[in-house]
C-alpha positions as CSV (number, residue, x, y, z in Angstrom):
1,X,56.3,113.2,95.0
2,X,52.7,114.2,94.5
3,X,53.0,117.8,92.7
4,X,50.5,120.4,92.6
5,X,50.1,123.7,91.3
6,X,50.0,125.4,94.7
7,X,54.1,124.6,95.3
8,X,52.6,124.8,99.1
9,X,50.3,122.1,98.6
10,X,53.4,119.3,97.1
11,X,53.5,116.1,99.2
12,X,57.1,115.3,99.1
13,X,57.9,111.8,99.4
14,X,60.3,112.7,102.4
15,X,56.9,113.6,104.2
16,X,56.0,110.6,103.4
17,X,59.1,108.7,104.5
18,X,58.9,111.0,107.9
19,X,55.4,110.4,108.6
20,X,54.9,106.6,108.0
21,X,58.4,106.6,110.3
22,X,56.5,108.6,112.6
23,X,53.2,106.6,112.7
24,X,55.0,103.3,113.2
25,X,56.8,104.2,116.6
26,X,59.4,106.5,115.8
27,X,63.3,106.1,115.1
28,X,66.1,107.7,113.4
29,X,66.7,107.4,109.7
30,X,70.5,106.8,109.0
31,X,70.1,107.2,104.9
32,X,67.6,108.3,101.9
33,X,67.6,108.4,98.5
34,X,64.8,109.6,96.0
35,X,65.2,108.8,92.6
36,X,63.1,110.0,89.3
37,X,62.2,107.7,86.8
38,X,65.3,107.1,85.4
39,X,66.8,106.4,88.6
40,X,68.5,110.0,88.7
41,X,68.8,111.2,92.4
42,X,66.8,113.9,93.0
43,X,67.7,116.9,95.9
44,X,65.7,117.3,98.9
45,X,63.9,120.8,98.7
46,X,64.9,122.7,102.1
47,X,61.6,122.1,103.4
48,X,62.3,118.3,102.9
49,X,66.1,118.7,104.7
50,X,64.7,120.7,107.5
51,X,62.6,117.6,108.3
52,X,65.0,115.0,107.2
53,X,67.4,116.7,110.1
54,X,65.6,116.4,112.4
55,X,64.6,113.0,112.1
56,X,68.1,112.2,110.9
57,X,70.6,114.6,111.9
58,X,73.3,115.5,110.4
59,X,75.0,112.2,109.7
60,X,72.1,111.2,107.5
61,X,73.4,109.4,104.4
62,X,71.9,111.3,100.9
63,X,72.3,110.1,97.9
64,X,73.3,112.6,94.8
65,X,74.5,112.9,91.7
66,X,77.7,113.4,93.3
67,X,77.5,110.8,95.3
68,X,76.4,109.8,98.9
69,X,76.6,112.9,101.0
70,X,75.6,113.7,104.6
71,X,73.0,115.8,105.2
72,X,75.4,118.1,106.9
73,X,76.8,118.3,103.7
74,X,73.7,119.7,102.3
75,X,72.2,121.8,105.5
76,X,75.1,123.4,107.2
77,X,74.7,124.9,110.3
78,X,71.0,123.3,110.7
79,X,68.5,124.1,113.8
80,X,67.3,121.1,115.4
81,X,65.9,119.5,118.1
82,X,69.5,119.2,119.4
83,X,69.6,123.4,119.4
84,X,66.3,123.3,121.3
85,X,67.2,121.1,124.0
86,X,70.8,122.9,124.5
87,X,68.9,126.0,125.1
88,X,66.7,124.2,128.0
89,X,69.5,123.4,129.9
């Protein structure tokens, strides 16, 4: 994470992940974890699980400090690209 004192203005290191994912050809990711210095697993703001679903879904693997959940888990009832295509047809 790169912080800053505008909250609007963090880079998120799931921005990161989705761009350089992005900017190599694309794919799905099937798990995440962001850890702080200690190695503590650190929560996705919703910003950050917004875009993780939709270049995860809801299966994505997240690690916790409960444990590995699935971004379902985390974002029920997300809107996604899925939603968007289901309402074209």
């Amino acid at each position: 994470n790169v912080e800053n004192a505008s909250y609007g203005l963090t880079l998120c290191a799931e921005c990161g992940l989705v761009s350089t994912l992005v900017a190599t050809g694309g794919g799905r990711l099937i798990a995440f974890a962001c850890v702080d210095i200690s190695g503590n697993p650190l929560m996705p703001c919703g910003r950050c699980r917004q875009l993780l679903q939709e270049h995860g879904g809801s299966t994505l693997q997240l690690m916790t400090h409960e444990g590995v959940k699935t971004l379902g888990d985390l974002l029920p009832w997300a809107f996604g690209p899925e939603e968007i295509e289901n309402r074209l047809s």
